[in-house]
N, C-alpha and C positions, 0 to 999 in steps of 0.2 A: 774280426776286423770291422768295427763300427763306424771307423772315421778312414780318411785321407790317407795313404801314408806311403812314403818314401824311404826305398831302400838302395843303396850302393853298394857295389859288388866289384873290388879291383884288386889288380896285382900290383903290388909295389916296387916288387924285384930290389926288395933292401927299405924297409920302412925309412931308414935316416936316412938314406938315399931322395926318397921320393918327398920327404918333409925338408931338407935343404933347397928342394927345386921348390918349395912352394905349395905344396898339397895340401897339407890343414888350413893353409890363407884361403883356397879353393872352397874348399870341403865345406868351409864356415858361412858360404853363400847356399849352403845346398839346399838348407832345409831339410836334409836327412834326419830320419826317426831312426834309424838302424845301417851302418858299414861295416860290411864286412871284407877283414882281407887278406891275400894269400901271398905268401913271400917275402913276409916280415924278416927275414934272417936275423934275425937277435933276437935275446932272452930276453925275457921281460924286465929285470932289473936293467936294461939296457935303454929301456923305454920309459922310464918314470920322473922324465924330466916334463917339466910345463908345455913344453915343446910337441911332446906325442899325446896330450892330454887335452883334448878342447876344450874349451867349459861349455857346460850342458850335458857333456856325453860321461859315462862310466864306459872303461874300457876292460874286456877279459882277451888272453892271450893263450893260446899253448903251443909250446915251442918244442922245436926236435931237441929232441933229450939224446939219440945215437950220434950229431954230429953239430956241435955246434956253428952259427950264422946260416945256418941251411933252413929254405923252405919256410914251416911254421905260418899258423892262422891267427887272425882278431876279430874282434867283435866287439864296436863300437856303440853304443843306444843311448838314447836319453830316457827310457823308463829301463827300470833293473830288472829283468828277468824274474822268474818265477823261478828257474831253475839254468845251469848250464851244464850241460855233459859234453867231455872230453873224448872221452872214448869211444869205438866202438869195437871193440874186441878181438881187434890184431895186433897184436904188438909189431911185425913190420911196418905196416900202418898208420895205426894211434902216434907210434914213436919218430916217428918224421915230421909230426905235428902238421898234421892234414885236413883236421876235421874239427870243428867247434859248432854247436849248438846249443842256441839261447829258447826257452821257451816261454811267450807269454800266453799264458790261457792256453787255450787249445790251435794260437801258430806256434812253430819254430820255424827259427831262420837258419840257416846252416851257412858255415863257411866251408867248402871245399876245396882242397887242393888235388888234385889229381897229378900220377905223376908225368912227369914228360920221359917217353923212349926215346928221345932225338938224341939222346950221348952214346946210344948203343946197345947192344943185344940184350946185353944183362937186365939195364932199365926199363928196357922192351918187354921184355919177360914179364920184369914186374908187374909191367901196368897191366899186362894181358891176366897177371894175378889180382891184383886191385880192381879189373872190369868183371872177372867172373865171378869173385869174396864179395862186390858189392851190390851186384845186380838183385838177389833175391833181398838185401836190406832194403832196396829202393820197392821191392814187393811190398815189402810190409810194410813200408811208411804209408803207400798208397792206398793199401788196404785199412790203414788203422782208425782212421775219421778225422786225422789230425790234418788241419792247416800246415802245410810246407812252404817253404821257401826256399831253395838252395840255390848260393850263390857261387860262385866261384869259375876258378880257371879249372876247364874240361881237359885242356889239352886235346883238344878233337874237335875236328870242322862236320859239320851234318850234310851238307851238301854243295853245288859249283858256286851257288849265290854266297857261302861262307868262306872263298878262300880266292885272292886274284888269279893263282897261276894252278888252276886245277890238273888238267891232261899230267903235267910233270912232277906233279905232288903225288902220283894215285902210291908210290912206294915209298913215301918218307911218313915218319911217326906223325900223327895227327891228324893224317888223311887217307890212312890205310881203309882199305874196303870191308874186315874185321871191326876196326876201330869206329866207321860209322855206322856199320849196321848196329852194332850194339848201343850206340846215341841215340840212333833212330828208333831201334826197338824197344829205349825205355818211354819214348815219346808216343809209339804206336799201343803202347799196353797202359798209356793214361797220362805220363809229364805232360807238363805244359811246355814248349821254348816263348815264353814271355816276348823274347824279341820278333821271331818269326811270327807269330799271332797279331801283335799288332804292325807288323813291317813285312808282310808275306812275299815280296817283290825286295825287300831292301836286301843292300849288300854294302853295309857298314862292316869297318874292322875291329876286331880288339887288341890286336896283338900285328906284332910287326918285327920280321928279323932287324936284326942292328945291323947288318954286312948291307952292301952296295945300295946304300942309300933308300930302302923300301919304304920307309916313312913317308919321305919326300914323294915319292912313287906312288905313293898309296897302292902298296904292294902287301897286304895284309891279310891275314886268317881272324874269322870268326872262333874265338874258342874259351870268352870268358860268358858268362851265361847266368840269368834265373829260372830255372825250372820250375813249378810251381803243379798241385795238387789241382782236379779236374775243378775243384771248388772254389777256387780263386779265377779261375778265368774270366767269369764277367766281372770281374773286379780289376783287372788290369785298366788303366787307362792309359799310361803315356810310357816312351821309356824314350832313354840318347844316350847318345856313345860318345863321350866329350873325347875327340883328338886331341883338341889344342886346350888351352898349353899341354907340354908333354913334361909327365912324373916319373913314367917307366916307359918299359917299353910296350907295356900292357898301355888299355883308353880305360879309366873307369866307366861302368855300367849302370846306371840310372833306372830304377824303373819307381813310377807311382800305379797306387792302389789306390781306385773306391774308398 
């Protein structure tokens, strides 16, 4: 990374959802080199209108293939990749369209989707499968020499500075004691949290239930994020958490680079 650069990291919760409120009008001030984003729900023949297509940007997509309008990642750039990989080698995983990685030179940027256990035990399970399948991948990225970037919704607060209403969250999905120690502990064996480094004291949200009004409240969890390789850290310089206007229920995530 020899220049400046600017990456966005948001949940759309419904790409035509979040593009009817206004998001590419947004997006088009950003100056973004690279967005990435989680909760597209639709296949990509769904999106190849002018409309989901900024100019300057080339977009890739991969969408859940088990159920259609569910979930599914993009990745937005204005220079084209050297390479993209969809996969990584789950099929419960890969197939819910979770994961997208673009590489230039030696950064990738990732888009992740992690899942959410908040509908219930089953989901719950899963993720606690998705946090144990993924943890040693995050080993080897870190080990490999390669520039990271990973973006996306964690679904998991790190600590009380990430989430309004802590004491009462410690047994719901994304604030379970399980679920941050294992955030923390990829943070402790070498991630970066981009936002916590430069914001050590902040407690901005990303994310915000739709029920009794939370928004309004600023009743919100920390749980959309850039983690980054120990080799980017003095390269962080700025990041923000745009609340307003509102695209979803997610805030897109901002960060610039050296």
């Amino acid at each position: 990374m020899v220049r400046r650069m600017r990456i966005i990291s948001f949940n759309a919760n419904g790409l035509r959802s979040a593009a009817s409120k206004g998001f590419f009008d947004w997006f088009a001030n950003q100056k973004a080199d690279v967005l990435c984003l989680q909760e597209t729900k639709a296949q990509e023949h769904q999106l190849i209108d002018a409309a989901f297509r900024p100019n300057g940007y080339q977009a890739w997509f991969k969408d859940a293939s088990t159920k259609k309008g569910y979930s599914g990642v993009a990745i937005y750039s204005r220079r084209e990749p050297d390479e993209v990989r969809t996969q990584l080698g789950w099929a419960p995983f890969d197939d819910e369209g979770r994961y997208l990685e673009a590489r230039f030179g030696n950064l990738s940027v990732v888009s992740f989707y992690i899942p959410s256990g908040s509908s219930g035990e089953e989901r719950q399970a899963f993720k606690f499968e998705v946090m144990a399948w993924l943890a040693p991948i995050l080993q080897q990225w870190l080990a490999s020499g390669r520039d990271y970037v990973l973006c996306g919704d964690w679904n998991i607060v790190r600590s009380h500075l990430d989430i309004k209403n802590w004491t009462s969250n410690q047994k719901n999905s994304g604030c379970l004691p399980v679920e941050r120690d294992w955030l923390n502990d990829l943070c402790a064996k070498g991630w970066i949290d981009s936002y916590r480094t430069l914001k050590p004291e902040g407690q901005d949200y990303t994310w915000w239930s739709q029920r009794g009004a939370a928004r309004a409240k600023d009743v919100g969890w920390r749980i959309d994020y850039q983690l980054v390789t120990p080799s980017l850290r003095d390269r962080l310089q700025a990041c923000a958490i745009t609340g307003e206007p509102r695209f979803s229920d997610h805030a897109p995530y901002l960060v610039e680079y050296k």
